[in-house]
N, C-alpha and C positions, 0 to 999 in steps of 0.2 A: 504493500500500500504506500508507502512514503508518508512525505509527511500528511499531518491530515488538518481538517480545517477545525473550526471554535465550536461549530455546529455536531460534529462528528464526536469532539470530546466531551460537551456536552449529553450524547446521545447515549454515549459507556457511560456515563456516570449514573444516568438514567436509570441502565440496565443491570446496575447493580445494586443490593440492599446489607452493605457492613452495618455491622452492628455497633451506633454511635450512640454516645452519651454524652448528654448537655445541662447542663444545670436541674439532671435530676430524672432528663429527657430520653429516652428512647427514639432518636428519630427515626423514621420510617421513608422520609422523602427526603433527601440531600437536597436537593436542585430546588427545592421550595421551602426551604426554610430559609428564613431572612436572614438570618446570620450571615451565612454563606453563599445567598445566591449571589451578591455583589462580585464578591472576588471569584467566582466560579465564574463569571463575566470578566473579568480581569484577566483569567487564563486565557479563558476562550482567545478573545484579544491577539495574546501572545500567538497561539495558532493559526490566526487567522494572518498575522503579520507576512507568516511565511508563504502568501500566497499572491500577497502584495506585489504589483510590479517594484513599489519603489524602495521594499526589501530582500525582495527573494532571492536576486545573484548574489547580495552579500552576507545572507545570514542561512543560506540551505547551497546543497551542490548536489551533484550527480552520483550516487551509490557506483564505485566499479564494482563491485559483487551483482547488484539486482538492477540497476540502470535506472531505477529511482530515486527521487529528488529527497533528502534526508537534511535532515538540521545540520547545521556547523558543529553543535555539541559532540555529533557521535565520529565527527573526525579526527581520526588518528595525523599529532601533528609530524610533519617530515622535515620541516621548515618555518625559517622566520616568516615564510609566506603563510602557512600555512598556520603557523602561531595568530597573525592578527586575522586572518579567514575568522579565527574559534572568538577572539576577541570582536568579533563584529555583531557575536549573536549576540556575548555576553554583553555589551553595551545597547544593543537595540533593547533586549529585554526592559535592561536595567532603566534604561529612560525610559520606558513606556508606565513603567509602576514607579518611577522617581527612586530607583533603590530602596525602595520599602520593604519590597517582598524577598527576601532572601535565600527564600524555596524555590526557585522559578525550576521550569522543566528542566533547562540547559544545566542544572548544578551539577544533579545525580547522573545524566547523562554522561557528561563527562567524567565522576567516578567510575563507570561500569564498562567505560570506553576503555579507563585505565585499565581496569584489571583483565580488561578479553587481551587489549595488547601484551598485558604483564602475566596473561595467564600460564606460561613457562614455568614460573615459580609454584605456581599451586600443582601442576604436574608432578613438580618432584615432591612431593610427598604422596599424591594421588592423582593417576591420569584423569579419572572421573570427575573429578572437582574445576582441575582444567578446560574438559569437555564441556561442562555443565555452563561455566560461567561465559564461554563462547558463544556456546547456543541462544544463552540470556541476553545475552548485548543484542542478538540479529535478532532476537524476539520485539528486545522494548525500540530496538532503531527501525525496524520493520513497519512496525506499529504505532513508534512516535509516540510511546506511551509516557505518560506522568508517575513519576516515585516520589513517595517520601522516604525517609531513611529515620532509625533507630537505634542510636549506640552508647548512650548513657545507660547507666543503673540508676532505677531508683534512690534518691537520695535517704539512704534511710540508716546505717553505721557505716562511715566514710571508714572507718579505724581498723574496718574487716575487710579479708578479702572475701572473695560471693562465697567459695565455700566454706565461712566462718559467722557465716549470716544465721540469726535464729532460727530462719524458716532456709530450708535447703535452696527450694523456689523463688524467692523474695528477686533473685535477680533470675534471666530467663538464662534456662540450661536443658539441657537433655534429657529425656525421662529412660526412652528405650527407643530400642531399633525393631522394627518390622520390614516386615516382606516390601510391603509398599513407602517405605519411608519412617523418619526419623520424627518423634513426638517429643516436642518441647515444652514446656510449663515456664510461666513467669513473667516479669515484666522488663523492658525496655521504655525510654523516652528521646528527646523529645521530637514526637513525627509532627514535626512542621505540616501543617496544609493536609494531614492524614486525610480526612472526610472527601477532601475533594481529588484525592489521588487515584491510580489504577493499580498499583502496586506498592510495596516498601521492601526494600532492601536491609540486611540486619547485618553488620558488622561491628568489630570495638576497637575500641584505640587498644597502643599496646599496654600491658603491664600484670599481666596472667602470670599467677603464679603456681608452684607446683600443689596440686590438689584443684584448681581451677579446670582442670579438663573438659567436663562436662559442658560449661561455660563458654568455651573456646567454637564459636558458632559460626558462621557468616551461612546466608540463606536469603530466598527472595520469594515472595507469595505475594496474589492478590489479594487485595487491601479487604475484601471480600469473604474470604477465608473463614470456613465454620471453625468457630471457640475464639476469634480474635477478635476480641472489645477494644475499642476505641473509645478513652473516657478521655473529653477536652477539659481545658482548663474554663475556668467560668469565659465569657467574651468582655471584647472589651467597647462592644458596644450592642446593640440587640436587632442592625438589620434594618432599625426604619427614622435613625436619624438624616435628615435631610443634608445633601452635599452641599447647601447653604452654612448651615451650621458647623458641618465635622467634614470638609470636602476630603478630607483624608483617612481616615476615617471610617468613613463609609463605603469606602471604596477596596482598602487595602489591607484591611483584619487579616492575617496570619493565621489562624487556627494551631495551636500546639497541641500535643495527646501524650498520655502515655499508653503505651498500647500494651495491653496483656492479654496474654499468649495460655488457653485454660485448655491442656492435652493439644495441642493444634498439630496436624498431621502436614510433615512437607516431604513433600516427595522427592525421593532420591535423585532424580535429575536438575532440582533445585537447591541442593545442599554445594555449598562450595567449599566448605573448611567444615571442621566437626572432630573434637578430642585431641586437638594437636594443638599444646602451648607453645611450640618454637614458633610454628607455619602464625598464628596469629598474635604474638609478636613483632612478628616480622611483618606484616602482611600489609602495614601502612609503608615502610623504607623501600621493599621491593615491592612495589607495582605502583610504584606514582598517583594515588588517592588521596594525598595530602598533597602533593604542590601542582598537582596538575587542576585539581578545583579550588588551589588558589589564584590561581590565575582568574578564574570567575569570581571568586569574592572578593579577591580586591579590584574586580573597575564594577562590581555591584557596590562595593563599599566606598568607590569613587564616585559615582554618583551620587550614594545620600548622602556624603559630606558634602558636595557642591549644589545640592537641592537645598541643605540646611545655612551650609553656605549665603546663598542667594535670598534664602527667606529672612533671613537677620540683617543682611544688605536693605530689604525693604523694608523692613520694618522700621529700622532707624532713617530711613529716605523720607518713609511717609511721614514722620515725625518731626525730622527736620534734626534730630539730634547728630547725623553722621558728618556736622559742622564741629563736635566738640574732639579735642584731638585723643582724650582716651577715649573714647566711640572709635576713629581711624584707626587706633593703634589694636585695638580688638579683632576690629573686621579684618583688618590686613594680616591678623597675624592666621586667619581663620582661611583667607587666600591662599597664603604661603602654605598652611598645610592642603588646601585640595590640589597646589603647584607638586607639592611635594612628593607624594601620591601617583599623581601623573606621571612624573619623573622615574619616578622607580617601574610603575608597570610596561612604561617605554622601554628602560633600562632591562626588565626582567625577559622580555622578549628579543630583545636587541644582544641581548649579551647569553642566549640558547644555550646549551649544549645538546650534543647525540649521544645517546645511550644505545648500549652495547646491541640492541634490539632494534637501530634506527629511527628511536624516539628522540623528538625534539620536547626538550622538558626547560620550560622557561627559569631562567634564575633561581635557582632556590633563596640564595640571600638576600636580593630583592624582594622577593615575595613575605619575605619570613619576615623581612622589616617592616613591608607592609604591615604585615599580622599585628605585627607588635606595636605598633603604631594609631594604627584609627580605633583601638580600644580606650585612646586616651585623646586622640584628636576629636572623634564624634563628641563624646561627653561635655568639649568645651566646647562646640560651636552650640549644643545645646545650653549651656550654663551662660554663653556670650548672648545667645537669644534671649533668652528669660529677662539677662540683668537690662539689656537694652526697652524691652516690652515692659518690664515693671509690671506695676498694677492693670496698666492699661490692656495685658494680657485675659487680666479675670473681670473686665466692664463692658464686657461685648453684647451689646442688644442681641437679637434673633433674629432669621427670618421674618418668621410672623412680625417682628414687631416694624419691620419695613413696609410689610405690606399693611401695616392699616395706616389710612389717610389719619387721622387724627394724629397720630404721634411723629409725623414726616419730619415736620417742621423742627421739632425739637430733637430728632436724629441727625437730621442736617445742620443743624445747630451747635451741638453738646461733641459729637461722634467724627467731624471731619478730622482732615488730619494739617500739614502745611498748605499753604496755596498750592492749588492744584490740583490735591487728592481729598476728591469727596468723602462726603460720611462713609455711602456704604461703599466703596474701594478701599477705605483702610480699613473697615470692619473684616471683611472678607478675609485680609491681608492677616489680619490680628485673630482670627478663628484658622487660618493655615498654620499661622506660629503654634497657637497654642493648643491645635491636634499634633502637633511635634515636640514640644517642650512641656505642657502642661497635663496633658489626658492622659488615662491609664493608656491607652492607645500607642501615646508617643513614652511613656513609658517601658513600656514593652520592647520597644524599637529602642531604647537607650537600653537595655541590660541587655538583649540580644547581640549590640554592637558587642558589648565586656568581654562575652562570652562565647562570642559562635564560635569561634577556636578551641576551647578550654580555660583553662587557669590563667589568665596571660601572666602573672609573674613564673606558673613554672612554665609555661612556651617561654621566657625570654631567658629564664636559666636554662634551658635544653637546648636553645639557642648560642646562646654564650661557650657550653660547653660542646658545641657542636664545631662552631668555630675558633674553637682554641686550638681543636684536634686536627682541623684545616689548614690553621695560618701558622705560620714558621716564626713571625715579630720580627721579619731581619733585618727589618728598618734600626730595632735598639740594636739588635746586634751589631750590625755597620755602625751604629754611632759609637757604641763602645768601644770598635774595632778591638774585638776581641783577641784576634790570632798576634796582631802589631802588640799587643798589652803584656801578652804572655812572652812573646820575645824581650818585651823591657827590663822585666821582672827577670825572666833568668838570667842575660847576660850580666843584670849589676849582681 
């Protein structure tokens, strides 16, 4: 099939009834509950992009396997050319949802692209798992289908490992093996967009230890799948506030889940790892799943800083305060990091390497600074938004209260902003900020930046120590001139 259009994804989702949980809810209709119809509209979108004349050469190409037209995501890259091909979907996406949505199809795509390429390593432990995960890739690129992915534990004794957990179960692991496949018990988090997806992929970072076997999982099933519950987190809005009010908002709600796994039966041709603590330890370093969809999250993570960027811009514009010079010294320093950013994902593609397998795997140390970086850039261009907005954040009329003639006059009155910008243009302006900096909404979007990585202070000590074991320092050593020092010392 190739890719497919917003109507087509729409029409699977239709066709399917997972069992979802919403504040207490059993849904029964995905596609009609308000929550989620918005952004179930927002994917669509995405799909439909790829059919556009004035995206389709630069964000889909021509399958050589099946001579059909397939996303950028599932291309294996060979080249700098072929590096910003991947980057062209990752940024159409990212602008069309303002980097908000940080699930978008193209993420998991390109994880699973990784590991069909990197499937060699899962071979030498077991051909099967190799085969398996081949087959998976030319299933979801076939298909063009949507994933979410699930690789946290429940947060519930950080101090233990899973199997030191009170309940054997508590985290998801293996029960037994059957004729027809492998039965798991347990839970995983957080599937991003679950509700509205076609599958999830289940893998973990590394740090399995011995008695962790069980644990040691990777697998992929429709979202669908009898015994798997999808419980959401409450929402952070309810579906029928007006894009007047919450234009962000209402549009771009996330959905997170933890999804638990009660006997659920995956069948052997879906198991890609399973009892083996080396193969998934390892299983992030060899197969490129961590810097290959970084490259997607950081120019997704470059757009919402320069989305947040720009809204702080205006808001101190319509105010008239971005004449005071700590106002410029804020916002400028708020540029410098979306320059910054820029810089580095140019730099990460610009500066490739080939891996022994013919993969083009863009900078890792670029990316990894990225990483390490927009967990503490985002956070201030929201904290630089707020302190700009003030109060004038939390005194915003409504809708409704525009539209009734009686109160115009004193909207237009009280509510403008500098010469130039009307009441309701800065209201509008001042209801974007503060679905960004003030709402559970744009809260959610601030701890997601901290975190979509993991821990960033241990990503930047695994970092540090990753790069110590890389660089040589010969810079101090030429300046010590250490070989001239030792000849001083003996001769006197």
């Amino acid at each position: 099939m190739g890719i497919r259009t917003g109507a087509q994804y729409i029409d699977a989702l239709k066709s399917r009834q997972p069992e979802i949980w919403l504040g207490g809810r059993k849904i029964t209709n995905v596609f009609e509950e308000k929550v989620f119809q918005q952004p179930i509209l927002e994917i669509a979108k995405l799909y439909d992009m790829q059919h556009d004349p004035v995206y389709q050469e630069k964000i889909t190409h021509i399958c050589e396997e099946t001579g059909e037209r397939i996303s950028n995501a599932f291309l294996i890259p060979k080249s700098y050319e072929d590096l910003v091909a991947r980057r062209e979907v990752f940024e159409a996406f990212a602008k069309a949802t303002f980097g908000l949505m940080g699930r978008t199809p193209d993420f998991l795509n390109v994880v699973v692209t990784s590991l069909f390429h990197n499937a060699s390593f899962l071979d030498h432990y077991d051909e099967q798992w190799g085969e398996n995960i081949r087959d998976y890739y030319r299933y979801i690129r076939d298909n063009d289908l949507f994933l979410t992915h699930a690789i946290i534990n429940p947060q519930n004794d950080r101090s233990k490992a899973s199997h030191e957990q009170q309940d054997l179960f508590t985290h998801l692991g293996a029960v037994k093996e059957t004729p027809d496949g492998l039965v798991v018990k347990g839970a995983k988090m957080l599937a991003t967009l679950s509700p509205i997806t076609d599958e999830v992929i289940v893998y973990s970072f590394p740090g399995f230890k011995p008695g962790d076997e069980r644990y040691a999982l990777a697998f992929a099933l429709p979202i669908d799948t009898p015994g798997l519950r999808i419980l959401c987190r409450e929402a952070m809005q309810d579906g029928t506030r007006s894009v007047f009010d919450h234009p962000l908002a209402s549009r771009f709600e996330e959905m997170d889940a933890v999804l638990i796994f009660n006997d659920v039966l995956i069948p052997w041709n879906r198991v890609f790892l399973y009892n083996n603590i080396e193969a998934a330890n390892l299983l992030y370093p060899k197969t490129g799943i961590a810097q290959q969809p970084a490259h997607q999250s950081g120019v997704r993570g470059l757009i919402k800083l320069q989305f947040a960027t720009e809204v702080a811009c205006k808001v101190a514009d319509a105010i008239g305060v971005d004449g005071y010079l700590n106002v410029q010294e804020s916002l400028g320093e708020l540029i410098q990091s979306v320059e910054s950013i820029r810089a580095l994902l140019r730099t990460s593609e610009y500066e490739y390497t080939i891996n022994e397998k013919g993969e083009a795997l863009p900078n890792e140390t670029a990316l990894e600074t990225i990483r390490g970086l927009l967990p503490k850039m985002y956070p201030r261009a929201i904290e630089v938004m707020q302190t700009i907005g003030a109060g004038g954040l939390l005194m915003s009329p409504t809708g409704a209260d525009f539209e009734n003639l009686e109160l115009r006059e004193d909207l237009n009155r009280y509510y403008g902003g500098r010469d130039g910008v009307p009441a309701i243009d800065r209201v509008q302006l001042f209801k974007l900020a503060w679905d960004l900096c003030g709402e559970a909404f744009g809260q959610r979007l601030l701890q997601y930046e901290r975190y979509y990585t993991g821990d960033p202070i241990r990503k930047r000590a695994i970092f540090y120590n990753s790069y110590k074991r890389s660089h040589s320092f010969a810079m101090v050593d030429a300046a010590l001139n250490t070989e001239v020092k030792k000849k001083e010392v003996t001769n006197s």
